[in-house]
C-alpha positions in Angstrom: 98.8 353.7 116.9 98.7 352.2 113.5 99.7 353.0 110.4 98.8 351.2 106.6 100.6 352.0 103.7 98.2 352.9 100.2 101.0 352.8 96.8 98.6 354.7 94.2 98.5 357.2 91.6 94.9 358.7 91.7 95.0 359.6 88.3 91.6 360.5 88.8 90.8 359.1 92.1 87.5 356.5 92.0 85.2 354.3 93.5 87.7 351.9 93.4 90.4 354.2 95.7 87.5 354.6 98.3 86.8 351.1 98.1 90.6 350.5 98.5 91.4 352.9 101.2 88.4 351.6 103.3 89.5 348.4 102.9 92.5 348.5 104.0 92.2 350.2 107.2 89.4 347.4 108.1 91.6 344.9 107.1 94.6 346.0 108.8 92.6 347.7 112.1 95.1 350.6 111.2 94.4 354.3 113.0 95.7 356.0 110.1 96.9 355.3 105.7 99.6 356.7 104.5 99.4 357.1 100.9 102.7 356.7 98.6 101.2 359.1 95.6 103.0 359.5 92.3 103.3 363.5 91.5 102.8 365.1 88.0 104.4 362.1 85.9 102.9 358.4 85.9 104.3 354.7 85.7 102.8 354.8 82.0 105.4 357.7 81.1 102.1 360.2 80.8 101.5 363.0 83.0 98.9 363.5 84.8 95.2 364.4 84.7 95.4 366.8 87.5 98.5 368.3 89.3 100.1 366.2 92.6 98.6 368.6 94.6 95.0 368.0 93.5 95.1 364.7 93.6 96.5 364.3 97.1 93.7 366.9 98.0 91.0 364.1 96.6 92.8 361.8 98.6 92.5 363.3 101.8 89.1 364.5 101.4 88.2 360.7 101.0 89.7 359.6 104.1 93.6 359.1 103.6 95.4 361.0 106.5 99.0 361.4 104.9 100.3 361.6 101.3 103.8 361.1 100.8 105.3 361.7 97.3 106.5 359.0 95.5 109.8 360.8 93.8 109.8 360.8 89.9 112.9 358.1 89.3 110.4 355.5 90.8 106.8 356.9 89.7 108.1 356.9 86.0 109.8 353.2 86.8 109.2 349.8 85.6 107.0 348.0 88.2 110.5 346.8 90.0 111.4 349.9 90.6 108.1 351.7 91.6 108.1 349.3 94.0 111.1 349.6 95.1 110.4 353.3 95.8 107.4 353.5 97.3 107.9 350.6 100.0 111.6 351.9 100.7 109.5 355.0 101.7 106.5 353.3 104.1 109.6 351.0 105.3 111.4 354.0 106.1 108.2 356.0 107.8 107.6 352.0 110.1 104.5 351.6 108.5 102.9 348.9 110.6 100.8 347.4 106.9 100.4 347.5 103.1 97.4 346.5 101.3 97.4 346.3 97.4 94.6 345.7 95.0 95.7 342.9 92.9 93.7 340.5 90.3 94.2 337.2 91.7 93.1 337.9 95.2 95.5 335.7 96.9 98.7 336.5 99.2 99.6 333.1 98.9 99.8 332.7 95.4 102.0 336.5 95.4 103.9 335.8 98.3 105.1 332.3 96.8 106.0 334.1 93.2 107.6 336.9 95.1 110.1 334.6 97.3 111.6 332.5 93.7 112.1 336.1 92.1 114.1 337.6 95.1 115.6 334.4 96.2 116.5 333.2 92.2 117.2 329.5 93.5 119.3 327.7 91.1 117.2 325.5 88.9 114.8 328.6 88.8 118.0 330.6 87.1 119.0 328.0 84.9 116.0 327.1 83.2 114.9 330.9 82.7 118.6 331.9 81.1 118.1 328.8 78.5 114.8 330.3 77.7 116.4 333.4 77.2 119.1 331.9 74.8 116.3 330.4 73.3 115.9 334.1 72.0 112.1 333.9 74.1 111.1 337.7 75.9 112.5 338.2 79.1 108.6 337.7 80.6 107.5 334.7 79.0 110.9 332.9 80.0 110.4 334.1 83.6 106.9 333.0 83.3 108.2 329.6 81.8 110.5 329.3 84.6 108.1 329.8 87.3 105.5 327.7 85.8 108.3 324.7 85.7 110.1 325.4 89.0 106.7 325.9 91.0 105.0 323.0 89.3 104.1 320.9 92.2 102.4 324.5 93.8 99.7 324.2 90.6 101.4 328.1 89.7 99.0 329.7 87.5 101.4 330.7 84.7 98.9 333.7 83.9 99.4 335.5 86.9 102.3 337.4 85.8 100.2 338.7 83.0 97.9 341.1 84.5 99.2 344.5 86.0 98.3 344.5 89.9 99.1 341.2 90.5 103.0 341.9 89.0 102.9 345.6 90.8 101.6 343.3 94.1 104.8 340.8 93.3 107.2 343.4 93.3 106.2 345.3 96.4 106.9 341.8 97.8 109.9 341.3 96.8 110.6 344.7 97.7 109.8 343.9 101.3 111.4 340.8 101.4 115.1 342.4 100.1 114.3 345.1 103.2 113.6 342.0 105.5 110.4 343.9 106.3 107.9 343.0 109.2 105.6 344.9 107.5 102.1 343.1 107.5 100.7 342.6 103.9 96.9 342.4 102.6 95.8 341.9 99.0 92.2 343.0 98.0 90.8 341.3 94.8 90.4 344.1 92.1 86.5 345.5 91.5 84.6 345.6 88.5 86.6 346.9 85.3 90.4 346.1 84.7 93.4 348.2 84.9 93.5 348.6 81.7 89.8 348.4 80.7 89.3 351.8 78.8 85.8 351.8 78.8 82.7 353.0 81.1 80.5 350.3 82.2 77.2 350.8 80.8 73.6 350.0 82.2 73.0 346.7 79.8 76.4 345.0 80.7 76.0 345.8 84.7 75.4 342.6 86.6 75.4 344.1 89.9 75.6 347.4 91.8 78.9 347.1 92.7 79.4 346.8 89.2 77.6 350.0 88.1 80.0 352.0 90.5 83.8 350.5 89.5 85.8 351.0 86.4 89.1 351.9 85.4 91.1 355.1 86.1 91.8 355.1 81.8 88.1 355.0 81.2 87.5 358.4 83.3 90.7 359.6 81.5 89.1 358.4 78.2 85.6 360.1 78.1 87.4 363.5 79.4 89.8 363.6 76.8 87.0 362.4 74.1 85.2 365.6 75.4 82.8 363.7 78.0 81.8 366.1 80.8 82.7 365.4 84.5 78.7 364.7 85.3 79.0 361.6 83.3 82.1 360.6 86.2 79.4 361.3 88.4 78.2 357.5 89.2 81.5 356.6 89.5 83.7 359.1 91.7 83.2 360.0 95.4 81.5 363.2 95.5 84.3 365.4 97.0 86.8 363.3 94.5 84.9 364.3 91.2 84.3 368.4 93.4 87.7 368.5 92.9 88.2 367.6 89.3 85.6 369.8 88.2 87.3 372.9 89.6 90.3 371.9 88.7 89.4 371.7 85.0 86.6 374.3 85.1 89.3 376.7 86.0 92.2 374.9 83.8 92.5 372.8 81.0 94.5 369.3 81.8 97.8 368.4 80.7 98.5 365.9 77.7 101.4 364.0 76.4 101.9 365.6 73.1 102.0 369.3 75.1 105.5 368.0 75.4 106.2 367.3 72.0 108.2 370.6 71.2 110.5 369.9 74.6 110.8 366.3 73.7 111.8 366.8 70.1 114.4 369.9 71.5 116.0 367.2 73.8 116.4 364.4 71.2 118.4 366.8 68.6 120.4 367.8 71.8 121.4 364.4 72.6 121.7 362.7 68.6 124.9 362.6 68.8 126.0 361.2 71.9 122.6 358.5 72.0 120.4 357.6 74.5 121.4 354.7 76.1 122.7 356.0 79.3 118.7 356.6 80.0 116.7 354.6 82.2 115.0 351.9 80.4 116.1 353.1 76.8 118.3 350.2 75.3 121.3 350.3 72.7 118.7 348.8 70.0 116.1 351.9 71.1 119.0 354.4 71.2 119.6 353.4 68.0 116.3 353.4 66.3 115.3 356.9 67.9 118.3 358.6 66.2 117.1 356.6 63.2 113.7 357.4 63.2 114.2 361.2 64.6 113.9 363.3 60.8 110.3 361.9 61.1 109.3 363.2 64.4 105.8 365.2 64.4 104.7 364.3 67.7 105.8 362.5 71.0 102.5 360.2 70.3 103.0 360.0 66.6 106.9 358.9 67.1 105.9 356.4 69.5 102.8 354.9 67.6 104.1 354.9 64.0 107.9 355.0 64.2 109.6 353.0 67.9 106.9 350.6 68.7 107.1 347.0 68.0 105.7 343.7 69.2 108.7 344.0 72.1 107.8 347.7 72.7 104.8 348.3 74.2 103.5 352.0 74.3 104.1 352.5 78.0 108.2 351.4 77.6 108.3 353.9 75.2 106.6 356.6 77.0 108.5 355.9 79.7 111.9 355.4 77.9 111.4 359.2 75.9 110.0 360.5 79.5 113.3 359.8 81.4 115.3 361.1 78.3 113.3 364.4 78.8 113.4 364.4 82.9 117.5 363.7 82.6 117.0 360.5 84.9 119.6 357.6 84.1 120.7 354.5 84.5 122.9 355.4 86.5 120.7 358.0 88.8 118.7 354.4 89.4 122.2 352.6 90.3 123.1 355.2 93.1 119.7 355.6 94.5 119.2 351.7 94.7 122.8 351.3 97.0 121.7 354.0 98.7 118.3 352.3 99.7 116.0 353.7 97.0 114.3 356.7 98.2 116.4 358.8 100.1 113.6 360.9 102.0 109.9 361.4 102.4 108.1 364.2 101.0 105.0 365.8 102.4 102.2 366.4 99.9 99.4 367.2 102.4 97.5 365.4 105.3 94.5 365.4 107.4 94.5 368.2 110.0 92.7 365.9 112.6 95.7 363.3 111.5 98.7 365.6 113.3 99.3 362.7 116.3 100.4 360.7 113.1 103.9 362.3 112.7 105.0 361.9 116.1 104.6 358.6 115.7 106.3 358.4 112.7 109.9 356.4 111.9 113.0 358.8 111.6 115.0 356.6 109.2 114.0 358.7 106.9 114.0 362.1 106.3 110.6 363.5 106.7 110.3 367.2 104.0 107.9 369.2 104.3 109.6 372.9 103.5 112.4 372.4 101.0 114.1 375.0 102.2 115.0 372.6 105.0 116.0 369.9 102.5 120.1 370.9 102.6 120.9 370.1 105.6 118.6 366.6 105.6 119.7 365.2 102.5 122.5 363.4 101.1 124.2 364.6 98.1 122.3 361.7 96.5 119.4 362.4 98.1 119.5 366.5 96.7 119.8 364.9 93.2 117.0 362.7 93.1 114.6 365.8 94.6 116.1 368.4 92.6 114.2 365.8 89.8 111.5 366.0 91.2 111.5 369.4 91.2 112.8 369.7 87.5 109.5 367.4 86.9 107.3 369.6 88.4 108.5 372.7 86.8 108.0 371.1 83.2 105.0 370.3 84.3 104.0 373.7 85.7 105.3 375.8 82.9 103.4 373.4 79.9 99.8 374.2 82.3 100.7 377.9 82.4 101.3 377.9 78.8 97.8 375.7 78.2 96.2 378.3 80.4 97.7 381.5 80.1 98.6 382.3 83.1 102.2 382.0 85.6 104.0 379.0 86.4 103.6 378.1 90.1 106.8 377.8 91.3 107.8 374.8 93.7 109.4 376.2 96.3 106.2 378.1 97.1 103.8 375.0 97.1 102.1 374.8 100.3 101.3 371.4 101.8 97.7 370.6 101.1 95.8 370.7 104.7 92.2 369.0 104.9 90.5 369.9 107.8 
């Protein structure tokens, strides 16, 4: 039997995924993928279109056989540690592969960036702390460095500026820290960019392969702009874009300023004591969030018009106020990391004809899939980063009920999604 690991957030799922997914169990001759799924929250500090649970159904209606939660510390995380999480989890399940979608195309060219950012050799280190004293961003003197230490490689100094490719470096490095066997594929992203936020339209499409990809922000996009889902049509998997239109025939979505109220509630709490004990929020943002914090309308509007700068993109941001709301910190990230990132496996749903999967499956880590069993599997470290996630999915819950007028669905009574 064997196994390939999927790292995605579905956020909706595309063309693209079942492009993806098929892909990589040709490339890899793999029985079964395993997908590592972000739940309600995403890496961009937004939550998501559709619940976890939706999501992993599209999934496994489009051919994965297991979706694994990726826990909220790591989902909400810079790309170092998203990666971190999500390949501590296949590592820790023996996937046999991993295949990523990146923009360059090339293992090579990722594998060879990965091994000078894990390894840090010594000119490498020197030359990007001068560039840092040279007061330049932490990214364009890493990119610097690179471009001068590799220079005899011909390293394309813009590879570190587009998103999969830097996702597809740090599962790398991620899996060359674990001293992983792990096989490793890379599939040249299709069509539209990550963060292309438009559909393709019939005048600019070259080919049909074309007509079918685009970006999981341009679905978002023409939803939120009030598109309807038969305009997704061309570009979803039927059972994919089933799935949203129930979901949002029967519900209306979830959006970042619903949490505006809660946000705003949590930042008075915490004024005088700062924010700087936060994942990813710095002294200087601490600081200018307290400043700014009398002019607070909206968790959009603060971000837009007050915090962000030319060294503050959007996403930080989101991400930085998102962890302030979700109570994950620095040092939640500290104890997780020496504890070997995620500390268990969750079990969102799988593929009934996919049950000779879990005997097959590692027991490094803990396999969930009842919390009630999850005190006597975990850790005390390991109950504080899922009690997170469950926090995460309650504020999730109970901003839909409100939306929707109707109960909160309680966690502890989620059942596993089962595709037949």
């Amino acid at each position: 039997m064997k196994t390939v690991g999927i790292i995605a957030e579905y956020n909706p799922f595309h063309n693209g995924h079942l492009y993806h997914l098929q892909q990589a169990k040709a490339l890899s001759n793999a029985d079964f993928a395993i997908v590592v799924q972000s739940g309600d929250f995403t890496q961009r500090g937004t939550p998501a279109l559709l619940d976890k649970y939706a999501r992993c159904e599209m999934a496994l209606c489009c051919g994965a056989d297991l979706v694994i939660e990726l826990p909220v510390c790591f989902a909400t995380g810079s790309a170092e540690y998203f990666a971190k999480g999500a390949v501590s989890i296949l590592s820790g399940l023996n996937a046999d592969a991993l295949c990523f979608g990146s923009e360059c195309g090339s293992i090579d060219a990722l594998r060879r960036t990965a091994h000078v950012l894990a390894d840090e050799p010594e000119p490498f280190r020197n030359t990007l702390m001068q560039n840092l004293h040279k007061g330049m961003s932490f990214p364009a003197a890493r990119s610097l460095a690179l471009t001068q230490y590799l220079a005899e490689a011909d390293y394309d100094d813009s590879l570190l500026k587009s998103p999969n490719n830097i996702l597809g470096v740090e599962y790398l490095k991620a899996l060359i820290k674990l001293d992983s066997p792990m096989e490793v594929y890379t599939l040249p992203r299709q069509g539209a960019g990550y963060s292309d936020d438009f559909l393709p339209d019939s005048d600019s499409r070259n080919s049909l392969q074309e007509q079918h990809f685009c970006s999981a922000l341009a679905l978002r996009h023409l939803l939120f702009d009030g598109g309807t889902c038969s305009e997704l049509t061309p570009f979803m998997p039927k059972p994919a874009l089933h799935i949203l239109e129930r979901e949002l025939t029967s519900r209306k979505s979830v959006h970042t300023d619903d949490f505006s109220s809660m946000l705003f509630y949590r930042l008075l709490q915490l004024q005088t004591e700062g924010y700087s004990a936060f994942a990813d929020v710095s002294e200087a943002l601490s600081d200018k969030i307290a400043k700014h914090l009398e002019h607070y309308i909206s968790w959009t509007q603060f971000c837009s018009d007050l915090l962000k700068s030319k060294d503050l993109t959007l996403s930080r941001l989101d991400r930085s106020l998102l962890h302030i709301l979700l109570d994950i910190k620095k040092q939640d990230l500290s104890d997780y990391e020496a504890s070997g990132n995620a500390q268990y496996a969750r079990v969102l749903g799988f593929r009934a004809d996919s049950k000779p999967l879990f005997s097959g499956l590692s027991k490094k880590l803990p396999l969930i899939t009842k919390l009630s069993d999850a005190d006597r599997l975990l850790s005390p470290v390991g109950m504080r980063q899922l009690h997170q996630d469950i926090f995460a999915a309650h504020l999730y819950e109970s901003v839909k009920a409100q939306k929707n007028g109707g109960p909160m669905l309680n966690e502890y009574r989620r059942q596993i999604v089962i595709v037949p």
